[in-house]
VEXDRENGU-645937 format. One record per atom (N, C-alpha, C): x, y, z. Coordinates in steps of 0.05 Angstrom, whole numbers. Example, Ala and Ser with C-alpha at 12.3 -4.5 7.8 and 13.67 -1.06 7.14 Angstrom:
! residues 2
((264,-114,156))
((246,-90,156))
((264,-66,156))
((257,-45,142))
((273,-21,143))
((258,1,157))
***
This chain:
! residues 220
((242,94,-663))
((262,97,-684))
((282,75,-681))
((292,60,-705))
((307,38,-708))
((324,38,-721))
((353,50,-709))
((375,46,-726))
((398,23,-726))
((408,23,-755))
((418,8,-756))
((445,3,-780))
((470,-5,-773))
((486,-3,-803))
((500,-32,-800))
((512,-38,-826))
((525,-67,-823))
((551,-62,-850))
((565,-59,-839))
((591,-55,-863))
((602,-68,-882))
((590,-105,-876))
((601,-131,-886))
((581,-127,-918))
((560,-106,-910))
((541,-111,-947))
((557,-96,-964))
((549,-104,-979))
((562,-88,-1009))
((534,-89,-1029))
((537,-50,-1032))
((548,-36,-1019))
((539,-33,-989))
((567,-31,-974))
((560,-16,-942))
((530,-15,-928))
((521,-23,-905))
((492,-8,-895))
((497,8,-886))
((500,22,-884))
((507,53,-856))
((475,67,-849))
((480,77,-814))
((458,89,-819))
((427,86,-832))
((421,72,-830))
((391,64,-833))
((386,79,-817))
((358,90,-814))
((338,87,-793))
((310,90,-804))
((298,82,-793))
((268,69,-792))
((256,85,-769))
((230,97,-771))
((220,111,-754))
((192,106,-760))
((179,92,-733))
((142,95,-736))
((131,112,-727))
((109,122,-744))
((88,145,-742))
((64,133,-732))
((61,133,-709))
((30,123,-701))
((10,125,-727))
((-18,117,-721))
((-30,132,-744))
((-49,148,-728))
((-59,161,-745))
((-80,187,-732))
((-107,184,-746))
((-123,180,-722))
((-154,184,-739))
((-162,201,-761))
((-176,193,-775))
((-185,217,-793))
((-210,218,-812))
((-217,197,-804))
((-245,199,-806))
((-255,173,-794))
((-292,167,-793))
((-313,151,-782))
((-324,137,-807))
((-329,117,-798))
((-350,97,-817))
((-374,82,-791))
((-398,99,-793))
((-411,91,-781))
((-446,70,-788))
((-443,49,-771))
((-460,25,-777))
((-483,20,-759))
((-507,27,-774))
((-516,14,-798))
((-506,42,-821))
((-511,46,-841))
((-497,66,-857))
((-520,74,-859))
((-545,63,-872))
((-580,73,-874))
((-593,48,-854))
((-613,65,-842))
((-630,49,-819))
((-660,62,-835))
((-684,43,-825))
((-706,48,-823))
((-724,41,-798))
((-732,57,-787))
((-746,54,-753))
((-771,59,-757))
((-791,45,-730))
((-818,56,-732))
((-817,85,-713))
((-838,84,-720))
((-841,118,-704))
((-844,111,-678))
((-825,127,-670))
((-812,131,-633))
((-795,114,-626))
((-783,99,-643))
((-771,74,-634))
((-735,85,-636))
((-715,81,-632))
((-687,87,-636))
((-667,66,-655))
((-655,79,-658))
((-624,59,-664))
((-597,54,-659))
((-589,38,-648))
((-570,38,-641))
((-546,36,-661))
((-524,51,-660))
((-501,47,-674))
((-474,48,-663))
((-459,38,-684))
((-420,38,-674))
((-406,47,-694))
((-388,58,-689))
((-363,74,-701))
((-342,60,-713))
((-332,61,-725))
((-301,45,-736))
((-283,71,-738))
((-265,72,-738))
((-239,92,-739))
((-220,80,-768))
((-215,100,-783))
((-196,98,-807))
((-177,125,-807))
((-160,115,-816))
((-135,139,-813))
((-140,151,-848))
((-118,165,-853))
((-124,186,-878))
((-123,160,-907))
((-107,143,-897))
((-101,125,-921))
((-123,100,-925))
((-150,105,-898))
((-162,76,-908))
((-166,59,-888))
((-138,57,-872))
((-134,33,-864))
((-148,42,-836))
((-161,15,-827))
((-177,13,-805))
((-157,14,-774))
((-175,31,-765))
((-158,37,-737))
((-186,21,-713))
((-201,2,-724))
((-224,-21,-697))
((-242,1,-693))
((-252,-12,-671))
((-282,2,-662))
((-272,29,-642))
((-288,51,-645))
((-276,72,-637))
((-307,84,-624))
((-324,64,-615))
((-356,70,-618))
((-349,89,-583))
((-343,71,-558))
((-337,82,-540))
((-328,119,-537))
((-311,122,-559))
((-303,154,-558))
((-312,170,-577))
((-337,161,-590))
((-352,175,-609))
((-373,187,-592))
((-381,217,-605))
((-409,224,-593))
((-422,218,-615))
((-457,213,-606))
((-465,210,-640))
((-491,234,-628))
((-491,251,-652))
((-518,275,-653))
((-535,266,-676))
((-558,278,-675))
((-578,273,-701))
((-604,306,-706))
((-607,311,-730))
((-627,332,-729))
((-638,322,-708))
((-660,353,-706))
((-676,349,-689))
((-703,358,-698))
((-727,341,-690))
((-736,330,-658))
((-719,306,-651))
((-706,293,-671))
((-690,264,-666))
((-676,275,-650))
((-667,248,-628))
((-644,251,-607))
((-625,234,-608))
((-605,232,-589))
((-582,211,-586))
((-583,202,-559))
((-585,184,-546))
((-575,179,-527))
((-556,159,-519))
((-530,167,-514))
((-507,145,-518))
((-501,144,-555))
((-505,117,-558))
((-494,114,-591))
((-519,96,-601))
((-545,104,-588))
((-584,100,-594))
((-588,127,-602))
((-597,127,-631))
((-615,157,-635))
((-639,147,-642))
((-654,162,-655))
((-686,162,-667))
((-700,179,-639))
((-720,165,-630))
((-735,166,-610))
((-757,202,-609))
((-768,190,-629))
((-783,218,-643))
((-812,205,-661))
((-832,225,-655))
((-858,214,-679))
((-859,235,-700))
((-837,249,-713))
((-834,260,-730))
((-824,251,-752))
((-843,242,-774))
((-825,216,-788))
((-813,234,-804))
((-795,224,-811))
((-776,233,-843))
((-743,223,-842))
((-721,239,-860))
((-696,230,-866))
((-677,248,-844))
((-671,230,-820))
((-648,246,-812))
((-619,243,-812))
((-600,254,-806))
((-576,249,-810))
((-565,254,-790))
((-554,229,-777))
((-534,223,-760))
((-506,221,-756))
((-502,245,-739))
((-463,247,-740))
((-450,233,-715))
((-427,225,-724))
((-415,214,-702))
((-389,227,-705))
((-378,235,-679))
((-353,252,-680))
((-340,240,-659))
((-306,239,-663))
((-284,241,-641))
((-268,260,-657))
((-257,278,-636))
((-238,297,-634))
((-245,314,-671))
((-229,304,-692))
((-230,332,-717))
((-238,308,-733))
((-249,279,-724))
((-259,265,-752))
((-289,260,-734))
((-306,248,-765))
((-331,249,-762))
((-345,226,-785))
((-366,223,-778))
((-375,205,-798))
((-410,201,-801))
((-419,206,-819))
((-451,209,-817))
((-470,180,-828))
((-491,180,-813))
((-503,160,-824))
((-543,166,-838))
((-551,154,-849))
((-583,164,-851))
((-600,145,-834))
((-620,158,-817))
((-638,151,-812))
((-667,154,-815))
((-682,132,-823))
((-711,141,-834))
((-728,133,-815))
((-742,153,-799))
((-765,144,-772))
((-790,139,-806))
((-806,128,-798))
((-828,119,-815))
((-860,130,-798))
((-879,139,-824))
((-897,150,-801))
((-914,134,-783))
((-922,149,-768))
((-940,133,-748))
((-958,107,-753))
((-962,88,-743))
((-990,72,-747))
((-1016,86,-752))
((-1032,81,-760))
((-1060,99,-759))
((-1094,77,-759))
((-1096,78,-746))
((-1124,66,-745))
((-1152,85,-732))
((-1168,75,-745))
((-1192,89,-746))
((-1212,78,-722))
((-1214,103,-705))
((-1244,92,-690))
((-1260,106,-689))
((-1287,96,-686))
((-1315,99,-696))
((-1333,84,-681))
((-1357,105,-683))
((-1372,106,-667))
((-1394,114,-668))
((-1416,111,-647))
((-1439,129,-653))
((-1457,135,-620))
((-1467,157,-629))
((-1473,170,-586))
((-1501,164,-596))
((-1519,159,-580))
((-1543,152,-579))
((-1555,152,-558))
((-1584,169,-553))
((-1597,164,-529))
((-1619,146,-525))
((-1633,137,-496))
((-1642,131,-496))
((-1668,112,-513))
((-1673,122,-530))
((-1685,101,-546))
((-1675,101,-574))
((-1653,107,-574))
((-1627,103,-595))
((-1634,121,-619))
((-1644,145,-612))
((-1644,171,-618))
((-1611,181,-619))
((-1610,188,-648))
((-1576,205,-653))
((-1580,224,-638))
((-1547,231,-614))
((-1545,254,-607))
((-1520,274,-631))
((-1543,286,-644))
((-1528,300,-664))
((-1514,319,-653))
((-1484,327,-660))
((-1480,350,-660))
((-1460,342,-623))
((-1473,313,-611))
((-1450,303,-598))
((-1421,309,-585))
((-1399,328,-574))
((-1375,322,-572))
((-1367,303,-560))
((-1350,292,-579))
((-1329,262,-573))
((-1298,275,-568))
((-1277,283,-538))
((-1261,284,-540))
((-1246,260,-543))
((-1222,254,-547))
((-1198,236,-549))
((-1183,239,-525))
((-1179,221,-508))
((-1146,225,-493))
((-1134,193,-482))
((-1111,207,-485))
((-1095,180,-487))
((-1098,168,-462))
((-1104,143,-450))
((-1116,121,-440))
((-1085,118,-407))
((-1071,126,-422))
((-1049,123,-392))
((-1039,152,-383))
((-1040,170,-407))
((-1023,205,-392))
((-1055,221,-393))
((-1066,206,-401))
((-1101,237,-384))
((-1092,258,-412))
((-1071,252,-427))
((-1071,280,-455))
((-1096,279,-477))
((-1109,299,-482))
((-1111,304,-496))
((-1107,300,-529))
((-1119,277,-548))
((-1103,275,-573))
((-1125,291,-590))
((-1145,292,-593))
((-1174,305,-607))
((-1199,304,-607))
((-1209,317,-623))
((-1241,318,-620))
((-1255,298,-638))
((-1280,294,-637))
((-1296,286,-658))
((-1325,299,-655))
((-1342,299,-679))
((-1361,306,-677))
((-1389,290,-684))
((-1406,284,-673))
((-1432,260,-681))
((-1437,276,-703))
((-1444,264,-728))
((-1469,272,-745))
((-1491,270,-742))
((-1504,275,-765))
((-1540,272,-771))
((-1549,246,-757))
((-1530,227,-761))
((-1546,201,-755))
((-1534,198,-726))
((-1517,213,-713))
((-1502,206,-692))
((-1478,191,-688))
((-1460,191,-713))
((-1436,177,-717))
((-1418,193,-715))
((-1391,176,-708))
((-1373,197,-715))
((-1353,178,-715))
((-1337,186,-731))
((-1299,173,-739))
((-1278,187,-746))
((-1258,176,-718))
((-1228,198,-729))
((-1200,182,-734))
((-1183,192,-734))
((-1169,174,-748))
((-1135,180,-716))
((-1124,154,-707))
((-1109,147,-690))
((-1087,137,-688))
((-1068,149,-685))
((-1044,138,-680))
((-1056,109,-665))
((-1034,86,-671))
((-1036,59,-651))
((-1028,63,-622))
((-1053,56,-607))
((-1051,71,-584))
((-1071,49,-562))
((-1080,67,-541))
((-1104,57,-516))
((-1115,85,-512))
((-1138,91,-516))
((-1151,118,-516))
((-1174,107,-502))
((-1189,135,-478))
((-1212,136,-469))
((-1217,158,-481))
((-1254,158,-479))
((-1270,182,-494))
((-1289,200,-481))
((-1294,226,-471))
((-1302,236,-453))
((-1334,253,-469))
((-1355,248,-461))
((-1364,255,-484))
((-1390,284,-475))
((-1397,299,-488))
((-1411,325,-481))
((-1437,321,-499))
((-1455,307,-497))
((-1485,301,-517))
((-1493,332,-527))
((-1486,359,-509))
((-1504,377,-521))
((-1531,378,-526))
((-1546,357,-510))
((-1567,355,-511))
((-1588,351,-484))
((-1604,367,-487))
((-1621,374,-455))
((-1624,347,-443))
((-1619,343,-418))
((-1633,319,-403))
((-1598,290,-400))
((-1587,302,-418))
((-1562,284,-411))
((-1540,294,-413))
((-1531,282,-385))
((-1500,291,-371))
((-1470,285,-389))
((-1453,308,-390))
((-1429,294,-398))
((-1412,276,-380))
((-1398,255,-394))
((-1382,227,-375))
((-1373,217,-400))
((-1350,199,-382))
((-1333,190,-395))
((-1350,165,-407))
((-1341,157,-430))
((-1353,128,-436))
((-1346,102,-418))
((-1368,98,-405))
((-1359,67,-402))
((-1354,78,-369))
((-1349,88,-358))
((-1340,101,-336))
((-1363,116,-311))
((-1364,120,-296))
((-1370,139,-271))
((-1376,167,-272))
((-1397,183,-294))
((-1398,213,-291))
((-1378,215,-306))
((-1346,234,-286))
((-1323,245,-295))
((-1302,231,-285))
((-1304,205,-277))
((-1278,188,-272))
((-1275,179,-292))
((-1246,192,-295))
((-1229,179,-316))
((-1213,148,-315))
((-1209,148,-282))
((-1204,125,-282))
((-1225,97,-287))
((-1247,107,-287))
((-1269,81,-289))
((-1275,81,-320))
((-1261,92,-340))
((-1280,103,-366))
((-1269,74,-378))
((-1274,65,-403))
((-1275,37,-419))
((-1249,49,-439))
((-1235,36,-423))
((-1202,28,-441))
((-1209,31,-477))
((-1208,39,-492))
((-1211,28,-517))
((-1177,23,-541))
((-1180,-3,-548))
((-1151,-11,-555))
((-1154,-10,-588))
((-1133,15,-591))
((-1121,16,-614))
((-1096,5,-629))
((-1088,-16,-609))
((-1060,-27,-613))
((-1047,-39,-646))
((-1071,-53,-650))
((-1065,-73,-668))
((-1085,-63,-691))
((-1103,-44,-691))
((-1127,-45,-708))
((-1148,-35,-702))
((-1169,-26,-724))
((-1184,2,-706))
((-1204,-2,-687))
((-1221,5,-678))
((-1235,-2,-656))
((-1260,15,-658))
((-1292,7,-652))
((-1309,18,-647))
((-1321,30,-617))
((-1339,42,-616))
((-1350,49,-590))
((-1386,55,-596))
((-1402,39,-583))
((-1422,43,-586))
((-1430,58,-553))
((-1429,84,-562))
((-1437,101,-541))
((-1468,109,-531))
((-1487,91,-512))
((-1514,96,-501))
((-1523,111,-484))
((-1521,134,-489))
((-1525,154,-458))
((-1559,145,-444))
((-1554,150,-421))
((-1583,144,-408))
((-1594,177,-393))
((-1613,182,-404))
((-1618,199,-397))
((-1636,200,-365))
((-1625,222,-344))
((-1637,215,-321))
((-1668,224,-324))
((-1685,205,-299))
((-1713,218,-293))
((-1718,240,-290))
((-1743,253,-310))
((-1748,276,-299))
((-1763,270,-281))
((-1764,290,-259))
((-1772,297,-233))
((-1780,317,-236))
((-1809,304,-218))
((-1836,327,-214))
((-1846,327,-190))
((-1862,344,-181))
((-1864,356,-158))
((-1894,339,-151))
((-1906,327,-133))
((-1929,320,-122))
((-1931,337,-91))
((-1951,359,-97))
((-1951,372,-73))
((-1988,359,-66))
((-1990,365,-37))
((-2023,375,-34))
((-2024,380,2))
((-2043,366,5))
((-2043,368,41))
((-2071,349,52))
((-2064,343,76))
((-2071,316,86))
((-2091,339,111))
((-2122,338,111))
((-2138,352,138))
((-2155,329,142))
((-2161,329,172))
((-2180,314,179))
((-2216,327,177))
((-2235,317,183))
((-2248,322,175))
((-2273,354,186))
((-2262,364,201))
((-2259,395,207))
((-2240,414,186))
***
């Protein structure tokens, strides 16, 4: 508060005073205002502070929390980080002001791989199971099934997938492609990164084994 009087004006100053009112937050303007992300990926944002009239009170990103629907998350003032694509809305709050922003995750990549199980003398194993699992966590993403001719195609997130496969058919073992029996670690990487990928799957069917019996006498 700043007072002040000067008697020499005409008329008189008496008594002035002048008093500053800090200003008080009262609402957020948060940046980017609309984002678009790939799927799983985040965004980072910052806060600005404005008081009731407008006027900018700087970056206020430090004392903002920022939340977002969910499956979306926040961590710090980074949200997204979700393969659920669609429109979410992002809040950022200090104390009784707030300020929202949109974010659009976009859907997944998708590429196609395809294939065909075949035995031995490249006879379709119809009717085939082809599971899916993802190439670094051992999960589970799906099935496929051979047709008539022994083909089969499913459709993939952009990824690294191995294929574990069950012929259903007498005389050959289920194993991973490309791999050892049931080591998963030896099975053939297949890369969906960039674009879709085939697998020409050759099962070998093992020897049948038969019995040669008789008996060896001398001549008594």
């Amino acid at each position: 508060t700043l007072s002040t009087s000067d008697p020499a004006q005409t008329p008189a100053l008496r008594d002035v005073t002048l008093t500053y009112v800090a200003p008080v937050l009262d609402h957020l303007v948060l940046s980017p205002a609309t984002a678009t992300i790939a799927n799983g990926a985040s965004q980072a944002y910052s806060a600005t502070g404005f008081d009731v009239h407008g006027n900018s009170l700087g970056d206020v990103t430090a004392g903002t929390t920022f939340s977002t629907d969910l499956p979306a998350t926040c961590t710090g003032a980074s949200c997204g980080a979700t393969t659920t694509a669609g429109t979410y809305t992002v809040t950022g709050s200090d104390g009784t002001a707030s300020g929202t922003a949109s974010l659009v995750v976009s859907p997944p990549v998708i590429h196609t791989l395809s294939g065909s199980v075949t035995g031995t003398n490249g006879t379709p194993l119809v009717g085939a199971h082809v599971a899916v699992f993802e190439a670094d966590t051992f999960a589970w993403v799906t099935d496929a099934v051979a047709g008539t001719d022994g083909s089969f195609s499913v459709a993939l997130p952009a990824g690294s997938y191995k294929l574990y496969v069950e012929p259903h058919t007498t005389g050959y073992p289920d194993l991973f492609y490309g791999g050892t029996g049931t080591d998963f670690a030896s099975a053939t990487t297949l890369d969906l990164t960039a674009g879709n990928a085939t697998a020409a799957i050759i099962l070998v069917s093992p020897p049948v084994i038969h019995t040669l019996s008789g008996s060896v006498t001398g001549t008594n």
